[in-house]
N, C-alpha and C positions, 0 to 999 in steps of 0.2 A: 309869853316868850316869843320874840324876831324870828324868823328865819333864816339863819344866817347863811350867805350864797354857796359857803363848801360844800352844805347839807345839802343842798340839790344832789353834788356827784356823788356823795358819801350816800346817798339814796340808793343809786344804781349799782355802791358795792352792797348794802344791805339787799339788795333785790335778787343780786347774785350768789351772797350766802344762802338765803333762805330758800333759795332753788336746789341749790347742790346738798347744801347742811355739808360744808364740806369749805374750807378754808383753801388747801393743794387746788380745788378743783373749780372755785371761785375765783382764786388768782389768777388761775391760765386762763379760765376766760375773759378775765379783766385786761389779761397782758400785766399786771403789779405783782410784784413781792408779797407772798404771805405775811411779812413781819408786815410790810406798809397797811393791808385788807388790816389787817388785826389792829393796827396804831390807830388806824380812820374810824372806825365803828368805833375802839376805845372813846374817840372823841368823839364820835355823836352821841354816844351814852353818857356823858359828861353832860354837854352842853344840855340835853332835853332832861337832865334829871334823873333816867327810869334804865333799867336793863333790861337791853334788850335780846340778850342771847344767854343762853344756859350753855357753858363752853366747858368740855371736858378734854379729855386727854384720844378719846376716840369717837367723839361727835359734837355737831353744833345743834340745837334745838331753838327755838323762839321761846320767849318768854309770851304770858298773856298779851304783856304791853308788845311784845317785838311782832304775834300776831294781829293785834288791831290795827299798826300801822305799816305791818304789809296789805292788808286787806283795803286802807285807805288810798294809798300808792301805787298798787301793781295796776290798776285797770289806767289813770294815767299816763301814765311812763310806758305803758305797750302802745297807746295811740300817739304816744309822742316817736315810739320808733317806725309806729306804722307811717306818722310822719317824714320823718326824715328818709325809712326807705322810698316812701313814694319819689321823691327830690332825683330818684336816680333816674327817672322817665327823662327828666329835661338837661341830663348830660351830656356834652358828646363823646364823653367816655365816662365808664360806670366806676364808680369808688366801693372798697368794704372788704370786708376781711370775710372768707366762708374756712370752717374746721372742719375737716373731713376725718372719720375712723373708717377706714379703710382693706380688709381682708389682703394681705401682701399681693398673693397669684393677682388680682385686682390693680393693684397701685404699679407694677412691671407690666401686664398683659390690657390692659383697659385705659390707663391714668399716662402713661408712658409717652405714649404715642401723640399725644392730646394736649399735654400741657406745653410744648413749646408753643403750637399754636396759638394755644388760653393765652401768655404770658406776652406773645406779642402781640395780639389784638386787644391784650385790655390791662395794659401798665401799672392802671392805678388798683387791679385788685390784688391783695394778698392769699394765698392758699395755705394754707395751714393743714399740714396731710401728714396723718399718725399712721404709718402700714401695722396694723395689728390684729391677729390670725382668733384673737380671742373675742368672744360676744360681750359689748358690754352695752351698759347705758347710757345710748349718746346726748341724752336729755340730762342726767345726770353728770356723768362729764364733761357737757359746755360742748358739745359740739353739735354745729346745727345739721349735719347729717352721715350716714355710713353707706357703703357702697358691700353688699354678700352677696352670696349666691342665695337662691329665689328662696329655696326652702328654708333659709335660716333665717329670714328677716321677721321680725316681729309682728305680729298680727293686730297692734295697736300703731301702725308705725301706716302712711302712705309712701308707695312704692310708684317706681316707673322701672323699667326694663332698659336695659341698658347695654345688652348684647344677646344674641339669640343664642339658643341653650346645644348644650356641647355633648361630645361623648367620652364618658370616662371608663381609661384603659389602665392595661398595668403593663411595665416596661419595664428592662434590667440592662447591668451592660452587660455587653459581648460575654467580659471576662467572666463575670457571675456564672449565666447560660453554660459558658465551656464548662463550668467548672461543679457545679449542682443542677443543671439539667435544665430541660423546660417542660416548664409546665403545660400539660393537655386539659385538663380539666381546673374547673375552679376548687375542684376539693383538694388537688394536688397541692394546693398554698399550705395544707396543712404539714408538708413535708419541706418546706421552705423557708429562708430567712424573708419576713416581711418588714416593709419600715411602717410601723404602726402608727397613729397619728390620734388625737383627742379632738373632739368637735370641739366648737366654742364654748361648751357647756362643763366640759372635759372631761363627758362618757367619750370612751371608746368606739371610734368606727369603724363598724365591720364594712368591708367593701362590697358594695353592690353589682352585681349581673344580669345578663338577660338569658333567660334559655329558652327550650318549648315549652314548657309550663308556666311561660313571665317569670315575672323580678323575684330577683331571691338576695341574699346577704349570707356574707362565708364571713364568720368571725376569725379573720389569720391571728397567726402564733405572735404576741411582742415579746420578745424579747426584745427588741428594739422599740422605743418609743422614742419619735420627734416630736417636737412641739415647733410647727414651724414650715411651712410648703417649702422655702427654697433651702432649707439645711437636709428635708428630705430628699430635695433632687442632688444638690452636694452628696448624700451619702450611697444615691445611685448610683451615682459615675461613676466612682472610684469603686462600686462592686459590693457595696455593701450590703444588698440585699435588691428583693422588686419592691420599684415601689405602685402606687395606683394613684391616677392624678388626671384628670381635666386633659383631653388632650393637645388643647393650644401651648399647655404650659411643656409637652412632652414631644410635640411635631420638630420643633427647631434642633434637637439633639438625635432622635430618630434619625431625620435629613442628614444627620453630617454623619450617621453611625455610633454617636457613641452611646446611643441607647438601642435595645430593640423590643418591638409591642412583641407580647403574648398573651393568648386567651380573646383576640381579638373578635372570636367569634362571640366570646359572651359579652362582648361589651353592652354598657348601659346606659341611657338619653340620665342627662342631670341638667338642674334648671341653671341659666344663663347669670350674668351680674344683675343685681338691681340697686338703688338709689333708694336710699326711706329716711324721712324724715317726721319731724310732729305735725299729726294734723292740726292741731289747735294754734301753729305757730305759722306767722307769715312767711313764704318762701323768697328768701332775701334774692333781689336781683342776681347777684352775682353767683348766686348757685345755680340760680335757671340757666342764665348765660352758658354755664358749666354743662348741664345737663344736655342745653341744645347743640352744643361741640359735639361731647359725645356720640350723642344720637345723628350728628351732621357725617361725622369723620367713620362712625361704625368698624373701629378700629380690630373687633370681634363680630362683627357681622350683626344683623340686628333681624 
C-alpha cells in the first residue's frame, strides 16, 4: 500500500491522540476541531485497512496495530521537530506557538508586566496562556509548560525560578476589623470568618506561620471556601472575611487602605514562581525567549 501525502499530517494528529488518549485535549493542541481529529484518523484507518484506536465514550486507547505504528513514527517525527525548531537560530525574528498553564496570582503578578514587552519584540510568536489555580497535567493537556509556586511543581517536571520567594500574610478590610476585631494570635482565626481556599490537589490549606518554635499551620474555620486567588481577594474587600495570600498580591490594596495586614509578626517565607516543563521534551525557542524576559524584567524580583 502508497503512502498517500495526507497521511504524513494525519501522522502528527495520531501522534497527538496517542499522547493525550484524549480527542478535547488533542484538538487544542492541534488548534482542529474534535469532529475534524476524529473524521482524519476515521480516514487513515480506512485507507491502511486496520484499527487503530479503541474509541469509547470516556477514553481513547491504541489498538496492537495503532501501538506498532506509534512506536515506528514517534522517534521520527520528534527529529523532524527537533528539526524545524532548530530553523529558529537562523531567524531574524523567532516563529511558534508556546501553551502556557498558568497559577492566576502568576499570569496578573509575573506574566502581566512581561508580555507587552514579549509581544513587541517577537510579533511572530503566539502565546497561548490558560490562568488556572488548579494542578494539572501539562504533558497531558498539550501544554508545553506551567508557571506555580516552587513547592507545588512536579518533581518529574525541570524547573527554573522565576521570581524570588515572598512572604505570606493575612489581611482584611477595615470594615471586617471594626467590626469582628483583630486578630493577636494565629489561634484567634479560630474565632473568625476565613476565606478558605483548596490546593491544586483540592485538600484544604491550612495557613502557614512563623513563631519561636518555627513553622506551624492553623487549620481556620471554612465556612467559606473559594476556589480561586482573585475571587478571594474580591470577597476581602467588600469584608467578607481575612483572607491569607502572598504578599505582592496583598501590597497594592494595603497601600491604598483598603485592606490591612494582621498577625504580621507570624508571617511565613513561601517559595517564589517557577517555570517546569518535560525533561524529555526539547525547550521550544520561543519559551526560552519567554523565560529570559522574565528573568531580564524580574517583575517580582529574582
Amino acid at each position: 500500500m502508497a503512502l498517500h501525502r495526507s497521511d504524513v499530517a494525519v501522522f502528527t494528529y495520531f501522534l497527538a491522540l496517542a499522547k493525550h488518549r484524549s480527542f478535547r485535549a488533542a484538538s487544542t493542541e492541534l488548534g482542529i476541531s474534535t469532529s475534524a481529529l476524529s473524521h482524519a484518523l476515521k480516514g487513515l484507518e480506512e485507507r491502511v485497512g486496520v484499527r487503530l484506536l479503541n474509541r469509547t465514550s470516556r477514553s481513547v486507547t491504541l489498538t496492537a496495530a495503532g501501538e506498532e505504528l506509534l512506536a515506528g513514527i514517534a522517534l521520527p517525527f520528534d527529529a523532524i521537530d527537533r528539526a524545524r525548531e532548530s530553523l529558529n537560530r537562523y531567524r531574524d525574528a523567532p516563529i511558534g506557538r508556546v501553551r502556557l498553564n498558568v497559577i492566576t496570582d502568576a499570569a496578573v503578578l509575573l506574566l502581566a508586566p512581561v508580555i507587552p514587552v514579549f509581544a513587541e519584540r517577537y510579533p511572530d510568536v503566539q502565546l497561548d496562556i490558560v490562568s488556572n489555580d488548579r494542578l494539572i497535567d501539562i504533558v497531558a493537556e498539550g501544554f508545553d509548560a506551567g508557571i506555580r509556586h516552587g513547592g507545588t511543581v512536579p518533581e518529574d517536571m525541570v524547573a527554573q525560578r522565576l521570581s524570588k520567594d515572598f512572604r505570606w500574610s493575612v489581611a482584611a478590610a477595615p470594615a471586617y476589623l471594626e467590626k469582628f476585631g483583630i486578630p493577636r494570635r494565629p489561634e484567634d482565626l479560630c474565632d473568625h470568618r476565613c476565606l478558605s481556599f483548596r490546593l491544586g490537589d483540592d485538600r484544604m490549606y491550612d495557613w502557614e506561620f512563623t513563631g519561636p518554635d518555627g513553622e506551624f499551620a492553623v487549620a481556620v474555620p471554612n465556612n467559606l471556601i473559594v476556589i480561586g486567588g482573585r475571587a478571594n481577594l474580591a470577597f476581602a474587600l467588600t469584608g467578607g472575611g481575612l483572607i491569607y495570600a502572598a504578599e505582592p498580591i496583598l501590597a497594592p490594596y494595603v497601600a491604598r487602605g483598603e485592606l490591612r495586614f494582621v498577625l504580621q509578626d507570624w508571617s511565613s517565607s513561601g517559595s517564589g514562581y517557577q517555570i517546569y516543563y518535560p525533561s524529555r521534551r526539547q525547550v521550544p525557542t520561543a519559551l526560552k525567549l519567554l523565560i529570559a524576559l522574565v528573568r531580564e524584567m524580574k517583575p517580582l524580583g529574582l
